[in-house]
VOPAGU-2260 file (C-alpha; in pm, 1 decimal, decimal comma):
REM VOPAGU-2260
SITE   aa  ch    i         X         Y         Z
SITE  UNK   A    0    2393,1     257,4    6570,0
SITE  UNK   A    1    2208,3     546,6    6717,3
SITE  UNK   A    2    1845,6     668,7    6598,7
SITE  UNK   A    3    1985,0     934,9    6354,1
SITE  UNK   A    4    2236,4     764,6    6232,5
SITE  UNK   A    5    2007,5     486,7    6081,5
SITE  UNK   A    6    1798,6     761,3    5954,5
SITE  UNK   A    7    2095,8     891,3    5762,7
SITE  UNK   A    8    2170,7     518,2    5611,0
SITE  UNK   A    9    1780,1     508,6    5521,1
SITE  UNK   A   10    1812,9     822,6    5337,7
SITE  UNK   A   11    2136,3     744,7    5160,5
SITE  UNK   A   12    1967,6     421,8    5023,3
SITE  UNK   A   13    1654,9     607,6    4933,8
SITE  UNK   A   14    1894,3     836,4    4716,2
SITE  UNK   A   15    2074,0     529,9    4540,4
SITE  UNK   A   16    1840,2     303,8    4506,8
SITE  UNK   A   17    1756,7     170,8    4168,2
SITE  UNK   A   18    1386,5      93,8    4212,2
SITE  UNK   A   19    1190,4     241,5    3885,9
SITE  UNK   A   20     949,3     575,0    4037,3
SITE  UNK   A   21     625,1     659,1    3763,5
SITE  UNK   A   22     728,0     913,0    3589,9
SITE  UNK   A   23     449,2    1136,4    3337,8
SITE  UNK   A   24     532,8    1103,5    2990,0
SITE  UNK   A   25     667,3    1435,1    2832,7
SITE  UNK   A   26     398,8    1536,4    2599,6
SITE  UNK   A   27     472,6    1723,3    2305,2
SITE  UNK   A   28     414,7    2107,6    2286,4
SITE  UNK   A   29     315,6    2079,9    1961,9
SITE  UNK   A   30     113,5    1808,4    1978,0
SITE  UNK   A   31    -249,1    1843,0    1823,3
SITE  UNK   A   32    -560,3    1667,4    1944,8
SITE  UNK   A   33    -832,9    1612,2    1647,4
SITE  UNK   A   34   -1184,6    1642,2    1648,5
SITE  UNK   A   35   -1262,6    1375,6    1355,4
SITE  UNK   A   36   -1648,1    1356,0    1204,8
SITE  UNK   A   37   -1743,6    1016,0    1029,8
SITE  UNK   A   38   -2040,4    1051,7     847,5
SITE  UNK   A   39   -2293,1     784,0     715,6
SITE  UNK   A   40   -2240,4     772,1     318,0
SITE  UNK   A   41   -2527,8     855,2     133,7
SITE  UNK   A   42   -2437,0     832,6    -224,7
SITE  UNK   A   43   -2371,1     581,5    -525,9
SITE  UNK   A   44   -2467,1     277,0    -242,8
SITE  UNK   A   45   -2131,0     335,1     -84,0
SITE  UNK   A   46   -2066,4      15,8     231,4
SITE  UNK   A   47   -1706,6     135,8     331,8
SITE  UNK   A   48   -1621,5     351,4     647,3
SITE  UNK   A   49   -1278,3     548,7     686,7
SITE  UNK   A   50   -1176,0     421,5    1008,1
SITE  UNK   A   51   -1264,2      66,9    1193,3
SITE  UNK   A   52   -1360,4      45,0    1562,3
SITE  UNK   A   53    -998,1     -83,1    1681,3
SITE  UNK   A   54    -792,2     231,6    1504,7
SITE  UNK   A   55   -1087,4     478,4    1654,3
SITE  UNK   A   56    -965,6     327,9    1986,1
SITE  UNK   A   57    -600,7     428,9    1890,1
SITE  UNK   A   58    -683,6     764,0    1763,1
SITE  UNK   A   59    -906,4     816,2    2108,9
SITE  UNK   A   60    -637,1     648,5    2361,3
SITE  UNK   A   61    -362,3     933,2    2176,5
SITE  UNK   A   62    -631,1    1209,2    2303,5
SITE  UNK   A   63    -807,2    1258,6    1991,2
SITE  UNK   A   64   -1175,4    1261,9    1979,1
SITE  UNK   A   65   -1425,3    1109,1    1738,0
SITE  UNK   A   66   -1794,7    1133,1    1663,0
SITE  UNK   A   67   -1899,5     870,0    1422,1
SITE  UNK   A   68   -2272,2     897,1    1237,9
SITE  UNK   A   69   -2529,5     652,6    1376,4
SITE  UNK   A   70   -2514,2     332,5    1139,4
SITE  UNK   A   71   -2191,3     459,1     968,3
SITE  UNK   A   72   -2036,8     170,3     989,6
SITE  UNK   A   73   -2331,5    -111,3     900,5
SITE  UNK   A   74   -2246,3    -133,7     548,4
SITE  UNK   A   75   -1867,4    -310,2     659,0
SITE  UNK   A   76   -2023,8    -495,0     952,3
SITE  UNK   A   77   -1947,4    -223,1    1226,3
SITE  UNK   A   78   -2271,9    -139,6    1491,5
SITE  UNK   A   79   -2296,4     149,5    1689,2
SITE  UNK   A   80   -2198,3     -19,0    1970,5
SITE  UNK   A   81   -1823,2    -105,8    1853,3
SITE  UNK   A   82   -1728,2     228,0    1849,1
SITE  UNK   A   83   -1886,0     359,8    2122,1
SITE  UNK   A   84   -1725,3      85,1    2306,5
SITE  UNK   A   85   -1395,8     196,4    2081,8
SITE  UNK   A   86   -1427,9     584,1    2282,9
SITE  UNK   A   87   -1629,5     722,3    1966,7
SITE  UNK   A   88   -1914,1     940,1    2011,2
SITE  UNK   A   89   -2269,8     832,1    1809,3
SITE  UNK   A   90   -2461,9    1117,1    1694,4
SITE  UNK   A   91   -2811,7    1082,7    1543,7
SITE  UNK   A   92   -2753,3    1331,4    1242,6
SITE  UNK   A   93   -2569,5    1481,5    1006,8
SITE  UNK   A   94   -2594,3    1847,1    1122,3
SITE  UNK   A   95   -2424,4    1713,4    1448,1
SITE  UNK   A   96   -2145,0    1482,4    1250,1
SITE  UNK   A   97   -2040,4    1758,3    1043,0
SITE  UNK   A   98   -1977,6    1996,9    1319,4
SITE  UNK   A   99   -1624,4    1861,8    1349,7
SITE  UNK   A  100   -1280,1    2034,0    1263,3
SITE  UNK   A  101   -1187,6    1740,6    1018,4
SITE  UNK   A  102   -1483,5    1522,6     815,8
SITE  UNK   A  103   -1315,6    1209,3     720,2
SITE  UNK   A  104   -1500,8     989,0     451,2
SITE  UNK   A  105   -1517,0     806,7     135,1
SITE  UNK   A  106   -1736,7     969,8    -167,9
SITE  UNK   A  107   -1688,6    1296,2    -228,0
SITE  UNK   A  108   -1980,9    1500,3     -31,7
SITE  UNK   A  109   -2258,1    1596,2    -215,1
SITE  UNK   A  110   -2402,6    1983,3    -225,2
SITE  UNK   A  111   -2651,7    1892,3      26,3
SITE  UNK   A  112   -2272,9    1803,2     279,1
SITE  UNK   A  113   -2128,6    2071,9     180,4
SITE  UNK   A  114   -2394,9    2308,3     314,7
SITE  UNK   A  115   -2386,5    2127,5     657,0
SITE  UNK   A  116   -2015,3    2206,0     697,2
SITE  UNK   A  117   -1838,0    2487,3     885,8
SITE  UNK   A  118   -1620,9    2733,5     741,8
SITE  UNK   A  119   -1278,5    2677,1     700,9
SITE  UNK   A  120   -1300,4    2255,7     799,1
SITE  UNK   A  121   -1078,8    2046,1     664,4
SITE  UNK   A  122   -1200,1    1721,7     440,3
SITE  UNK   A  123   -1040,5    1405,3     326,2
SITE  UNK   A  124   -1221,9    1213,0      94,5
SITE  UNK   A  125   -1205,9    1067,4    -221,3
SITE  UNK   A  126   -1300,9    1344,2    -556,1
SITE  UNK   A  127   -1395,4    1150,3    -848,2
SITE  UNK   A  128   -1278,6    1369,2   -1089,5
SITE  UNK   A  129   -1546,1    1156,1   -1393,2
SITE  UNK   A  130   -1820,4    1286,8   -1168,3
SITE  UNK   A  131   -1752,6    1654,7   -1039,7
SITE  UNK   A  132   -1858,5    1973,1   -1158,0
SITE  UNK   A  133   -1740,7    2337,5   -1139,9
SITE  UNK   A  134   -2055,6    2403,3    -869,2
SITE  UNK   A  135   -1881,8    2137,0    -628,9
SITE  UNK   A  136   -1536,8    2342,7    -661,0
SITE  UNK   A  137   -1688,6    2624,5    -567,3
SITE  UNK   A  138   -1922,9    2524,5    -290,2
SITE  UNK   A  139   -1611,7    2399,0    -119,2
SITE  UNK   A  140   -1450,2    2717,3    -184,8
SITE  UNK   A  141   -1727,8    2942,4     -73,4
SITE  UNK   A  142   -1681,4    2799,6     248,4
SITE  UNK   A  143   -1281,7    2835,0     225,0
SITE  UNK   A  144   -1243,6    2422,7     267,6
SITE  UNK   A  145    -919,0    2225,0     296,8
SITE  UNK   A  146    -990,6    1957,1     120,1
SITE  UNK   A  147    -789,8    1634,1      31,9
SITE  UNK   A  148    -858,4    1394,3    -168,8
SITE  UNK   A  149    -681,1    1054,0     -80,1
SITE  UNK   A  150    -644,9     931,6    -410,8
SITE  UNK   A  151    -380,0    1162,3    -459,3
SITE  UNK   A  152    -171,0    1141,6    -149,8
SITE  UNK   A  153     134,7     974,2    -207,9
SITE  UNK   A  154     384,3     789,2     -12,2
SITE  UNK   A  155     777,5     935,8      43,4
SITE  UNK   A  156     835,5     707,4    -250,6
SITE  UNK   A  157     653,8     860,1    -491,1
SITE  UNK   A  158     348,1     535,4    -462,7
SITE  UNK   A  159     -33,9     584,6    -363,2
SITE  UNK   A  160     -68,4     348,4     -62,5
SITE  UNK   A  161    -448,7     438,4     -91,0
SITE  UNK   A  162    -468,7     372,3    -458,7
SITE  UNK   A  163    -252,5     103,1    -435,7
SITE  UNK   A  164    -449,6     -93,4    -152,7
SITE  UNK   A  165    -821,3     -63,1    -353,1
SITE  UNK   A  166    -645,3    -113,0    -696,6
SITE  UNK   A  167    -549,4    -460,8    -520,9
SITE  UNK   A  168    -909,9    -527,9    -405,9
SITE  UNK   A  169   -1062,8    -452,4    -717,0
SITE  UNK   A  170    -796,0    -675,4    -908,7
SITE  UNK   A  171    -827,7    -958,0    -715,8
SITE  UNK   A  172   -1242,6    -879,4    -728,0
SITE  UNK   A  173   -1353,9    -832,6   -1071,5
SITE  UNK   A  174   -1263,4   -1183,1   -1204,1
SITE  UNK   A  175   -1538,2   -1279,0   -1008,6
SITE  UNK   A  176   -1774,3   -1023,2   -1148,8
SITE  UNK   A  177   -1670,2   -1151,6   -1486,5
SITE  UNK   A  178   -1767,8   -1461,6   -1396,6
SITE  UNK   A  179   -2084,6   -1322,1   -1262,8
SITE  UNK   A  180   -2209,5   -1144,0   -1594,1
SITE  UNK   A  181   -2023,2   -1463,1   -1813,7
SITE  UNK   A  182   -2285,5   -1700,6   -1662,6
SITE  UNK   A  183   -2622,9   -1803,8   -1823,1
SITE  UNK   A  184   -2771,7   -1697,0   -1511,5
SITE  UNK   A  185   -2655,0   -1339,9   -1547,2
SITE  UNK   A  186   -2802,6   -1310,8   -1916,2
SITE  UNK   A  187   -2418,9   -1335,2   -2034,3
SITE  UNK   A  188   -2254,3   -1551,8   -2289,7
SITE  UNK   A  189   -2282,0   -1922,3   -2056,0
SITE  UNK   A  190   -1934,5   -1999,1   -2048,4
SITE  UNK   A  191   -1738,1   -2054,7   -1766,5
SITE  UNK   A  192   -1412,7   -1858,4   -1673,3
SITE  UNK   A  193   -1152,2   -2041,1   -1756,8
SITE  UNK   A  194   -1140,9   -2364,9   -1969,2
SITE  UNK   A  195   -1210,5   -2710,6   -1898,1
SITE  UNK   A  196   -1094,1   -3029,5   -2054,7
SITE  UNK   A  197   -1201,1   -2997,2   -2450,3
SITE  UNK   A  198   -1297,3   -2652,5   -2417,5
SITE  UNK   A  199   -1109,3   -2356,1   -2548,5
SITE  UNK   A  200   -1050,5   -2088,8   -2207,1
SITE  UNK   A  201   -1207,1   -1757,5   -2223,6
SITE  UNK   A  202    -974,2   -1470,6   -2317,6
SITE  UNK   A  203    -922,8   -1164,6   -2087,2
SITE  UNK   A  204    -777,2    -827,7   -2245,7
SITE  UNK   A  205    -681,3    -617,9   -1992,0
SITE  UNK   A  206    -596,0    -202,8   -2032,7
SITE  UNK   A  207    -349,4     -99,2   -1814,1
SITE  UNK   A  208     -34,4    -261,9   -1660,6
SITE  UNK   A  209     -41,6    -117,5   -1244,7
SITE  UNK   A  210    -150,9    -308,1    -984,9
SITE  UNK   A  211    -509,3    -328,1   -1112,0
SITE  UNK   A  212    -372,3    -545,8   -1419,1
SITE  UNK   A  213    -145,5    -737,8   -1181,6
SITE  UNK   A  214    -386,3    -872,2    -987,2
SITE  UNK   A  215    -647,5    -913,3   -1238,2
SITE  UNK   A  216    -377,2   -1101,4   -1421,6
SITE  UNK   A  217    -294,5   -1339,8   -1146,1
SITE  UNK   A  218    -655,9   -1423,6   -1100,5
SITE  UNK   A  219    -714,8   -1501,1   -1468,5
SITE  UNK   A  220    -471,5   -1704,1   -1486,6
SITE  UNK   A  221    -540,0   -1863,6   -1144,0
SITE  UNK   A  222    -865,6   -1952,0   -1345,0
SITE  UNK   A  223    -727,8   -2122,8   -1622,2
SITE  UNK   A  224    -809,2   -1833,5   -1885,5
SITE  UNK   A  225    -597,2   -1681,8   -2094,9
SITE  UNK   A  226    -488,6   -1332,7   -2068,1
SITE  UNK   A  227    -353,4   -1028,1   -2325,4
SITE  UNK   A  228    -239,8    -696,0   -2145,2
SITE  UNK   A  229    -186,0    -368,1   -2313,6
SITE  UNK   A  230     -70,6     -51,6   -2194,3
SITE  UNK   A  231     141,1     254,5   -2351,4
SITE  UNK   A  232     435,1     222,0   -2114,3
SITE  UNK   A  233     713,3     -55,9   -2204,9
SITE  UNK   A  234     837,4     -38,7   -1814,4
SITE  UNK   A  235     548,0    -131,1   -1673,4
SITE  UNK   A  236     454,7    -417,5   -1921,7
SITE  UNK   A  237     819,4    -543,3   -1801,8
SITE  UNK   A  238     744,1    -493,8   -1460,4
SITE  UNK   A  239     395,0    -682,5   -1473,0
SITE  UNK   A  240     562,9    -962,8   -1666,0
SITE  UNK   A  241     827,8   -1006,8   -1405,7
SITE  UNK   A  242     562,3    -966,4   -1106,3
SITE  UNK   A  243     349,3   -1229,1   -1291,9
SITE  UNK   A  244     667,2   -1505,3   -1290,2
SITE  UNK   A  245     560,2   -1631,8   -1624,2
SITE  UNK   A  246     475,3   -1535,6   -2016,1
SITE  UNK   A  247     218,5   -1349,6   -2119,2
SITE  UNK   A  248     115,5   -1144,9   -2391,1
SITE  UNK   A  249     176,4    -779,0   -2366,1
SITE  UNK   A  250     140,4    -491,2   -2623,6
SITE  UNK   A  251     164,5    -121,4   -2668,4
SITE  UNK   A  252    -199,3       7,1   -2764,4
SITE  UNK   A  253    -265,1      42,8   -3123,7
SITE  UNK   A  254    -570,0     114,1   -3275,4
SITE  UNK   A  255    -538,3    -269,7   -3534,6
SITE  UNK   A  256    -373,4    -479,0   -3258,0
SITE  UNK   A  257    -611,2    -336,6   -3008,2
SITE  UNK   A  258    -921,7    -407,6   -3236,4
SITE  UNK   A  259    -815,9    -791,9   -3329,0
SITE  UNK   A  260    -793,5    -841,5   -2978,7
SITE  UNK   A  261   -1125,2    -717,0   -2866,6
SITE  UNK   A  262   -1332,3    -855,0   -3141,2
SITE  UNK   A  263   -1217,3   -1249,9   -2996,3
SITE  UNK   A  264   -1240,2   -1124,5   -2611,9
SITE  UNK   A  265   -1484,7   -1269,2   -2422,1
SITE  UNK   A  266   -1401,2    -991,1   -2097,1
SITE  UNK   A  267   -1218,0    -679,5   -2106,1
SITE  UNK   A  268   -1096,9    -495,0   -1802,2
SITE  UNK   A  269    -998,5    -127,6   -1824,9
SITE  UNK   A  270    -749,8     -56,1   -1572,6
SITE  UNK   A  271    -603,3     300,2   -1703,0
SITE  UNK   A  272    -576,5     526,1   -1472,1
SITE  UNK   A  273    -560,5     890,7   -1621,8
SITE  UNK   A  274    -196,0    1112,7   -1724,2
SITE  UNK   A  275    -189,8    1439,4   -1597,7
SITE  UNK   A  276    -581,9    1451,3   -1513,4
SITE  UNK   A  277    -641,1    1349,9   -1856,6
SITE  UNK   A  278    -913,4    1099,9   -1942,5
SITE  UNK   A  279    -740,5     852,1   -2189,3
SITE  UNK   A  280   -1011,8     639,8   -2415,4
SITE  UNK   A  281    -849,6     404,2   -2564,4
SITE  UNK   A  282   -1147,4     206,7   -2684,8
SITE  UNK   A  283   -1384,4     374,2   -2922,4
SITE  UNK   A  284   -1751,0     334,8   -2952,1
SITE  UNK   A  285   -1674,5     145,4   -3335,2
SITE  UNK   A  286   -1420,9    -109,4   -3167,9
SITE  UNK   A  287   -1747,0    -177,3   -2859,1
SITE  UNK   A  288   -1963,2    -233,0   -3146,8
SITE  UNK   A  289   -1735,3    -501,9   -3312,8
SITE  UNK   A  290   -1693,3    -691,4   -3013,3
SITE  UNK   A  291   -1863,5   -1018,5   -2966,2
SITE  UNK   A  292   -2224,9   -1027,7   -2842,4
SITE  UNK   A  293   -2257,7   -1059,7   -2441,2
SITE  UNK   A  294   -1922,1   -1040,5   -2396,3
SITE  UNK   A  295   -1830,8    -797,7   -2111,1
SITE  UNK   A  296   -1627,6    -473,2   -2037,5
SITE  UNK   A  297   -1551,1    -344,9   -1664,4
SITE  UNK   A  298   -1449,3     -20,2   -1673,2
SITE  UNK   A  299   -1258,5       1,4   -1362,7
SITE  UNK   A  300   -1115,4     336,9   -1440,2
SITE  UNK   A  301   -1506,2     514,4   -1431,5
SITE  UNK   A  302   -1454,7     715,2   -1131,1
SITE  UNK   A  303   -1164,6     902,8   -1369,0
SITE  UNK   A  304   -1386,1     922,6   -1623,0
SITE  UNK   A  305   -1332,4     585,8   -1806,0
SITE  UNK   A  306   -1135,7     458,0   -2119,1
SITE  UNK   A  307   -1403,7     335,9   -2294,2
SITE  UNK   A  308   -1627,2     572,5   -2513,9
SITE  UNK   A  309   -1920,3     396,9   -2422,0
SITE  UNK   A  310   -1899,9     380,7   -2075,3
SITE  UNK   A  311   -2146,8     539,6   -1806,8
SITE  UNK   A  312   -2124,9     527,0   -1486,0
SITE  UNK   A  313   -2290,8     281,7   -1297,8
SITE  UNK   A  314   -2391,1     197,2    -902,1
SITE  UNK   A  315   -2403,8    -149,8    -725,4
SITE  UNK   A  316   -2795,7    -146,2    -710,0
SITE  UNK   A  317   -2813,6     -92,7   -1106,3
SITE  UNK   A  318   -2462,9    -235,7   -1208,8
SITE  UNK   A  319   -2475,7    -307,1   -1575,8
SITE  UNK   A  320   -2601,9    -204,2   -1900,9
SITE  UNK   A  321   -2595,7    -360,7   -2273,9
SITE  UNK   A  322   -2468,2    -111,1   -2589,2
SITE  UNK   A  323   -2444,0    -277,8   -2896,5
SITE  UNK   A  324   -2489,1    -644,6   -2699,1
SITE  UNK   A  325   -2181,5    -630,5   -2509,7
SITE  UNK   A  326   -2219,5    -580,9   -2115,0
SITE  UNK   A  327   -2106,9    -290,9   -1925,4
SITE  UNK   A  328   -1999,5    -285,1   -1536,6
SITE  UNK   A  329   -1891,7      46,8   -1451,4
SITE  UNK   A  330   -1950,2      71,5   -1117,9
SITE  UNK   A  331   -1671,5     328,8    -928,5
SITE  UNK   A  332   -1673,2     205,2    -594,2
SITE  UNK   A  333   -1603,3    -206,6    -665,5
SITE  UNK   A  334   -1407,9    -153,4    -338,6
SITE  UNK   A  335   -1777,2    -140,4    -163,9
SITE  UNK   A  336   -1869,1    -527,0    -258,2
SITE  UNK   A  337   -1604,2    -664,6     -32,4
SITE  UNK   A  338   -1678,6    -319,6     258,7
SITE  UNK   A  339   -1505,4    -500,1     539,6
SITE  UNK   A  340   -1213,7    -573,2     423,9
SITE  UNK   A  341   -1139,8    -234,4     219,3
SITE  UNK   A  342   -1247,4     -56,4     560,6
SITE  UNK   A  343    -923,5    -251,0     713,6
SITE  UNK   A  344    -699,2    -147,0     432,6
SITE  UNK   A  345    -791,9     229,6     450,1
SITE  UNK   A  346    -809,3     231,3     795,1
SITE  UNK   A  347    -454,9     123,4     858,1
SITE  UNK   A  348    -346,8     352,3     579,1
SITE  UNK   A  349    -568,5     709,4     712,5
SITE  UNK   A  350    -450,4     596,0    1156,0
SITE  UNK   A  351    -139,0     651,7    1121,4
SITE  UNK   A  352    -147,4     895,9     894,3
SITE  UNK   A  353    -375,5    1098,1    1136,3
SITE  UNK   A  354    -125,4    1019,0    1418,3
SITE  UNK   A  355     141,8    1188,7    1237,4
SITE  UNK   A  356     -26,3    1509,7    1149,8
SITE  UNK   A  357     -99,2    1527,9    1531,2
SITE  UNK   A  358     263,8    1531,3    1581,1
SITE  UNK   A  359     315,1    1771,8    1341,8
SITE  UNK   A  360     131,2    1987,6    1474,2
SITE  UNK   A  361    -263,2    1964,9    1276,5
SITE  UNK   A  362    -358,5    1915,0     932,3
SITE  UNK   A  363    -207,9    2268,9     809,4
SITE  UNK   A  364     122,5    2179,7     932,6
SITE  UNK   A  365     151,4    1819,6     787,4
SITE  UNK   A  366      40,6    2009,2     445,2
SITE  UNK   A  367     320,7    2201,2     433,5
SITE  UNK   A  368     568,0    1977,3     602,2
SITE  UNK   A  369     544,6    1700,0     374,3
SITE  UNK   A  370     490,3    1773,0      13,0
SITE  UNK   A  371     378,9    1366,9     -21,9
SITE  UNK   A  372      60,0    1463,9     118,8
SITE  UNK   A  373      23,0    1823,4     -47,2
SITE  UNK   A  374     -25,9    1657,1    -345,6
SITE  UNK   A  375    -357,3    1514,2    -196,4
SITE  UNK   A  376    -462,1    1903,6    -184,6
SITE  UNK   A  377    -756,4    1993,8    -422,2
SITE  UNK   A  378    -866,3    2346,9    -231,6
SITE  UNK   A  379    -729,5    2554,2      21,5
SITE  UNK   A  380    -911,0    2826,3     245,4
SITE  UNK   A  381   -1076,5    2936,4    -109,3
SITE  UNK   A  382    -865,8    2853,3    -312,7
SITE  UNK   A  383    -831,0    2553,7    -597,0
SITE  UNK   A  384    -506,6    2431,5    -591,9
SITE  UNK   A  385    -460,4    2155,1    -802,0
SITE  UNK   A  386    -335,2    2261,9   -1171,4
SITE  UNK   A  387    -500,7    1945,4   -1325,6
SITE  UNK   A  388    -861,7    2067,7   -1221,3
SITE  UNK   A  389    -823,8    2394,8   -1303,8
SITE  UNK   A  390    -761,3    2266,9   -1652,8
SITE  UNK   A  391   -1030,3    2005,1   -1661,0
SITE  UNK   A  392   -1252,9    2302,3   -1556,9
SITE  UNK   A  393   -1109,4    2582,6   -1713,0
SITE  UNK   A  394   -1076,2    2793,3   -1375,7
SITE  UNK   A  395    -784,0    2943,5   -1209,9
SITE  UNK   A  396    -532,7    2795,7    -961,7
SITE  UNK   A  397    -299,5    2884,2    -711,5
SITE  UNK   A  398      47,3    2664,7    -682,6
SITE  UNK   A  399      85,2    2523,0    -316,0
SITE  UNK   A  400     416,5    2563,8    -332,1
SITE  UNK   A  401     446,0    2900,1    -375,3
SITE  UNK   A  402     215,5    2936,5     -16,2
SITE  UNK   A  403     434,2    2746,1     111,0
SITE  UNK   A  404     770,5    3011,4      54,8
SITE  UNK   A  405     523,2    3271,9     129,3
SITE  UNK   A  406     422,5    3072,9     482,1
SITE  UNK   A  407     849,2    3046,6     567,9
């Protein structure tokens, strides 16, 4: 075979060979890199952080870019160090942190935040509708803010996988608080949660029949105590009787049934969540006052405002407080005793979440793409949006919707 003609055979192989060549991964046109802020939490002792070290590594690894507030992450047992190690960058204060195009946090910023942020940012956080005021609507406005609170994002099914995952923590949490505040320790009543031999069980009313309830219930009766559940809506007290696998007592809420059962409680757990931004309170300040002394109430439902009359909000530094002898816990954040592992849960809910409004091209886009996550839409470029505020705070709205026709 001459010279050339084995080059020819060389080449012909070349050309048919099968051998795998590196190829560059098409990268979308419309792709969107984000330039997150994480900011250290300043307000009502809050411990939890939006994302954890190992999703900022995702987020940074898909070309996004992350600055993270020195000792933002302490409170769930995240240093400095793990994200910086993650790809995050550590600033040293808030002025720098809030530079970003999207702030990403828990509480609702205060006045003092909003000042610090740029016009037209974007925010997710939560809102806390029992604790806002007209002057935080129109802060945000003045400065033409997109912000979204996560409490109201839903899933395509209609859920809220945020709600959902830190109604679950604080069900399966507050039976220990019970306990806490039951104990002679705590100033409470001395009896244990639960029942031993010869020894009636504590009783547990609990307000509400969503996942809250559920998991409260299963804990109660983990605990040997027994457990009454009311709520308004027959479906759901169906639903929470199935999910519990066994019998237990379930009611509609009226005003005598309600009362008999309080007045013999020993804990009672509110776990309504409001209708159509309305607060709902279901337990008036006469009912409280015929309850049995050092019994307890936990108002999980505070950060909507609460469905007891007597209820003020608490923090976790100064948790409780005694009206008419029974004890109040009405703390909004219960999510922030056990900060580690609500961290997880929101951070696997807000990564990928993030990753898909890169694809879609930034926050604005995903907005109006997906009306799951309009809902989550409070205020937009200076405007409220959200029909249920307006209401609460007798201002005007505009309807996202109609934007959205006008933006096609």
């Amino acid at each position: 075979m001459s010279k050339k003609e084995h080059m020819g055979f060389a080449e012909l192989v070349k050309e048919s060979s099968l051998s795998p060549e590196e190829k560059l991964m098409p990268v979308k046109k419309n792709m969107h890199s984000f330039f997150l802020g994480l900011p250290n939490e300043i307000s009502l002792q809050e411990r939890r952080i939006t994302l954890t070290p190992d999703s900022v590594a995702l987020l940074v690894n898909n070309g996004h870019e992350i600055w993270v507030e020195t000792k933002a992450g302490l409170g769930s047992k995240f240093s400095d160090k793990d994200y910086s190690d993650a790809g995050a960058k550590i600033v040293y204060s808030a002025e720098e942190v809030y530079k970003a195009e999207a702030i990403l946090k828990i509480e609702p910023p205060t006045l003092e935040e909003i000042e610090l942020m740029k016009p037209r940012q974007v925010l997710i956080s939560a809102i806390q509708m029992g604790s806002q005021s007209v002057e935080y609507i129109k802060a945000l406005n003045a400065k033409q803010i997109t912000a979204i609170a996560f409490e109201f994002i839903e899933d395509k099914v209609g859920g809220m996988p945020i709600i959902r995952a830190m109604s679950e923590i604080a069900g399966n949490t507050v039976m220990s608080i019970a306990a806490e505040y039951l104990s002679s320790s705590s100033g409470g009543k001395g009896v244990i949660m639960g029942g031993v031999t010869g020894v009636p069980p504590t009783k547990v009313v609990i307000l509400g029949a969503g996942t809250v309830a559920e998991y409260a219930a299963r804990a109660t009766i983990g605990l040997g105590a027994d457990v009454e559940i009311f709520d308004n809506h027959i479906y759901k007290l169906r639903r929470i009787k199935q999910a519990l696998g066994r019998q237990v007592y379930t009611s509609t809420i009226d005003s005598a049934t309600l009362s008999r059962s309080l007045r013999q409680a020993d804990v009672v757990i509110g776990a309504l969540r409001p209708e159509k931004g309305r607060n709902r309170y279901v337990v008036t300040e006469e009912m409280v006052a015929e309850m049995k002394a050092d019994s307890v109430i936990i108002d999980l439902s505070i950060d909507q405002g609460g469905c007891f009359e007597t209820s003020e909000q608490t923090s976790l530094k100064n948790p409780i407080f005694k009206k008419y002898d029974v004890i109040h816990y009405c703390v909004p954040n219960i999510a922030s005793r056990v900060a580690f592992t609500a961290t997880t849960a929101l951070s696997n809910i807000f990564t990928p979440t993030i990753l898909r409004a890169a694809e879609e091209g930034g926050m604005e886009d995903m907005i109006f793409a997906h009306k799951w996550f309009m809902r989550g839409v409070y205020t937009y470029k200076g405007a409220l949006t959200n029909e249920h505020i307006a209401r609460k705070f007798h201002m005007k709205h505009k309807d996202l919707g109609l934007l959205m026709a006008a933006r096609f």
